[in-house]
C-alpha positions as CSV (number, residue, x, y, z in Angstrom):
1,X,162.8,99.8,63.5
2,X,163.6,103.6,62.9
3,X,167.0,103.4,62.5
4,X,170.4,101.4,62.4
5,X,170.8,102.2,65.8
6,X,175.0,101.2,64.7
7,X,174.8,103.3,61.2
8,X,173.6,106.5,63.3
9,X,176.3,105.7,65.7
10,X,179.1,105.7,63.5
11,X,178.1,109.1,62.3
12,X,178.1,110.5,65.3
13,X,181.2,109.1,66.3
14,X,182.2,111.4,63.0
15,X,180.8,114.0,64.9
16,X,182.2,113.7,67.9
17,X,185.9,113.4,66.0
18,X,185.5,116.6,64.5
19,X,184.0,118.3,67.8
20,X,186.1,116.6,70.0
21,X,188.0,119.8,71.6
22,X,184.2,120.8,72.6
23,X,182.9,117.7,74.6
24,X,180.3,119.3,75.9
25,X,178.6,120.1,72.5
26,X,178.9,116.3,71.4
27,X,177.1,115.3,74.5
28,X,174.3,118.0,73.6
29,X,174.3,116.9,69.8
30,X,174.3,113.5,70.4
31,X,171.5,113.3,73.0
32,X,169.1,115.6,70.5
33,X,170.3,113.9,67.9
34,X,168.9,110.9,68.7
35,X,165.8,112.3,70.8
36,X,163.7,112.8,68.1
37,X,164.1,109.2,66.5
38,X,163.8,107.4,69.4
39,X,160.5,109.6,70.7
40,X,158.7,111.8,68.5
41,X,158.4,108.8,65.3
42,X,156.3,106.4,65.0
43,X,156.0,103.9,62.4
44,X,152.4,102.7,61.6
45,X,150.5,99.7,60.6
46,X,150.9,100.7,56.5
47,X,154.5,101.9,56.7
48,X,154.0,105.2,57.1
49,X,156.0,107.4,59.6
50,X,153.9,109.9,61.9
51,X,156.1,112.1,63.6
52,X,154.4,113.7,66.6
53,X,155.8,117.4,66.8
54,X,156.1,118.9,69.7
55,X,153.9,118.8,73.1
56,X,150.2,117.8,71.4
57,X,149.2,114.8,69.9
58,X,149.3,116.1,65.8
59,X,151.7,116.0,63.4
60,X,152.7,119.6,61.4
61,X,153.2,119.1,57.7
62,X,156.1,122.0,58.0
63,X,157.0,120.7,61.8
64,X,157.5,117.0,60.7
65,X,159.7,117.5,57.6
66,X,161.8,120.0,60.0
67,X,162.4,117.2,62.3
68,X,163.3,114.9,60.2
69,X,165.4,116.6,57.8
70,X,168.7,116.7,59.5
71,X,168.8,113.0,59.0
72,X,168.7,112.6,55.1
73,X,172.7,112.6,55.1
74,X,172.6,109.6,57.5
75,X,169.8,107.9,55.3
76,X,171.9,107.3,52.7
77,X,174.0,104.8,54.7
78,X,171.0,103.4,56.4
79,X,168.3,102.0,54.7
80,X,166.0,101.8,57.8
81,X,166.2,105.7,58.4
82,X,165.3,105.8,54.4
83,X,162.4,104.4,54.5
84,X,161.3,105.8,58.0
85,X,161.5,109.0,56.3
86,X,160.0,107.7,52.7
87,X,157.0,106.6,55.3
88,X,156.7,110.4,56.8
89,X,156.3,111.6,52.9
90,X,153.8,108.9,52.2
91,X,152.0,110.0,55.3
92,X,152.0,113.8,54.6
93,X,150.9,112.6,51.1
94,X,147.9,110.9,52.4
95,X,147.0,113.2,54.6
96,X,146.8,116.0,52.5
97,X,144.8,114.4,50.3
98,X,142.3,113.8,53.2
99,X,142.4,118.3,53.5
100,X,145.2,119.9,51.6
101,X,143.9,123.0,53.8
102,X,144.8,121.9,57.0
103,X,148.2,122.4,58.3
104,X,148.2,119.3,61.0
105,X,146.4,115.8,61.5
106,X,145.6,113.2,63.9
107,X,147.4,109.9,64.0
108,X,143.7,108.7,63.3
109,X,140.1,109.7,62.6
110,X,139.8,110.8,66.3
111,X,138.2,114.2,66.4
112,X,141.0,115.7,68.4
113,X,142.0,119.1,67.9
114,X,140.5,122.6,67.6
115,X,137.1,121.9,66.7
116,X,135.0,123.5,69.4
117,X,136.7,126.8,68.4
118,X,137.0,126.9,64.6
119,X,134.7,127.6,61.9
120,X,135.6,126.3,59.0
121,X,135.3,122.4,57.0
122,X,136.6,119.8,59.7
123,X,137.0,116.1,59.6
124,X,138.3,113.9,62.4
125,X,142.0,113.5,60.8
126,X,142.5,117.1,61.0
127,X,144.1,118.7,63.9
128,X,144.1,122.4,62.6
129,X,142.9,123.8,59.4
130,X,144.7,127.0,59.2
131,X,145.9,126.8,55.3
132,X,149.5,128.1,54.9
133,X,151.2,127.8,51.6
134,X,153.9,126.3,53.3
135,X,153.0,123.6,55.4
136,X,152.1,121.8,51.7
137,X,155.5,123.0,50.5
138,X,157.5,121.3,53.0
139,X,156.3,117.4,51.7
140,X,157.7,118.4,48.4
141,X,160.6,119.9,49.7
142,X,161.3,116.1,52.2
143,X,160.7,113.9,48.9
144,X,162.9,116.1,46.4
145,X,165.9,116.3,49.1
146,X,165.2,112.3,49.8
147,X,165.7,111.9,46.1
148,X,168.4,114.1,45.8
149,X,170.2,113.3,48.9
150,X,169.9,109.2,48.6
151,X,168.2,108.6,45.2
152,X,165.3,107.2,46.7
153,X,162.4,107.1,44.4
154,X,159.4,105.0,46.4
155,X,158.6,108.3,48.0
156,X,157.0,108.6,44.2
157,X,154.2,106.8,44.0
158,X,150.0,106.7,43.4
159,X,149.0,108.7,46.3
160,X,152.4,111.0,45.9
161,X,151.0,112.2,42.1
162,X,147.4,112.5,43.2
163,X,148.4,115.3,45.9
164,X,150.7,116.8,44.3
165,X,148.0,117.7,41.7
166,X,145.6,118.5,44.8
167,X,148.3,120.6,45.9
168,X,148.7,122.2,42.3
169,X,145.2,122.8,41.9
170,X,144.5,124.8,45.5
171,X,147.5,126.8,44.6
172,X,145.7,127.5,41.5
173,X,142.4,128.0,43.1
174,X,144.2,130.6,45.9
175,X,145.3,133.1,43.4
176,X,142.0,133.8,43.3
177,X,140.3,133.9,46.9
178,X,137.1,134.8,46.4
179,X,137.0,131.5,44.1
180,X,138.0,129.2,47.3
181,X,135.7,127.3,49.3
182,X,138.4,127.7,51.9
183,X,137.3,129.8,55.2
184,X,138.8,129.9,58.7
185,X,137.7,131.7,62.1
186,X,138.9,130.6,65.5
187,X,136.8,131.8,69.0
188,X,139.2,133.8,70.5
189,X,137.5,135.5,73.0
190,X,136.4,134.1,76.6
């Protein structure tokens, strides 16, 4: 399970209260509300949450924390959302330590993505390897406001350390360019 399919209902029924001289936005709130639980996460084999994020089959470091950050108020009264979202920052974790270059990954080693158009390292987890500073901001950002929001420490672990010092050391690394092994070029052109 996701959710508390009953914990996230009583919070919107808090919505809904406080909205209720606008019916029609509850019925939009509540039906997005919900969407993205019910059909954009996915809880894997290892407890970790891959959130697909938007029409193609990757997950966005940025995108994924963006989706899933609206629910950290509900996560503290629902343990299930907590750890769905604890599994999307052990995820992001993992993953970057597989490129912390690339921006978005595969649910699995399967080759899928831009790699008949770019020029630059690939492996078959990455999706796209266009480095942006803040696609590897945004998992720090999800396990600090977990912590903060619910006090929720698992999100800390091994694999959390080891890429946040990856993470650390390419920031270091990209002061400097010309010292980064880091390249990207995309075919364009027809």
């Amino acid at each position: 399970m996701i959710y508390s399919k009953e914990i996230v209902r009583e919070w919107l029924d808090e919505v809904a209260e406080r909205a209720k001289d606008h019916p029609e936005w509850v019925d939009v709130f509540e039906r997005c509300y919900t969407d993205t639980l019910d059909n954009t996460v996915e809880i894997l084999e290892d407890g970790s949450t891959f959130v697909l994020t938007g029409d193609i089959p990757a997950m966005w470091l940025r995108d994924s924390t963006a989706q899933l950050r609206p629910y950290l108020h509900v996560a503290k009264r629902d343990a299930l959302l907590r750890q769905t979202i604890a599994g999307l920052v052990k995820r992001q974790m993992t993953l970057v330590l597989k490129d912390p270059y690339a921006n978005s990954f595969n649910i699995e080693k399967n080759w899928k993505g831009h790699h008949e158009t770019d020029h630059t390292d690939l492996n078959g987890w990455i999706w796209e390897r266009k480095y942006e500073v803040d696609s590897l901001c945004y998992p720090l950002q999800l396990a600090y406001l977990l912590w903060k929001e619910t006090g929720d420490t698992s999100q800390f672990d091994e694999t959390f350390v080891a890429a946040t010092k990856e993470i650390l050391h390419l920031w270091t690394v990209e002061q400097d360019h010309k010292n980064s092994p880091y390249r990207f070029v995309r075919d364009t052109a027809p």
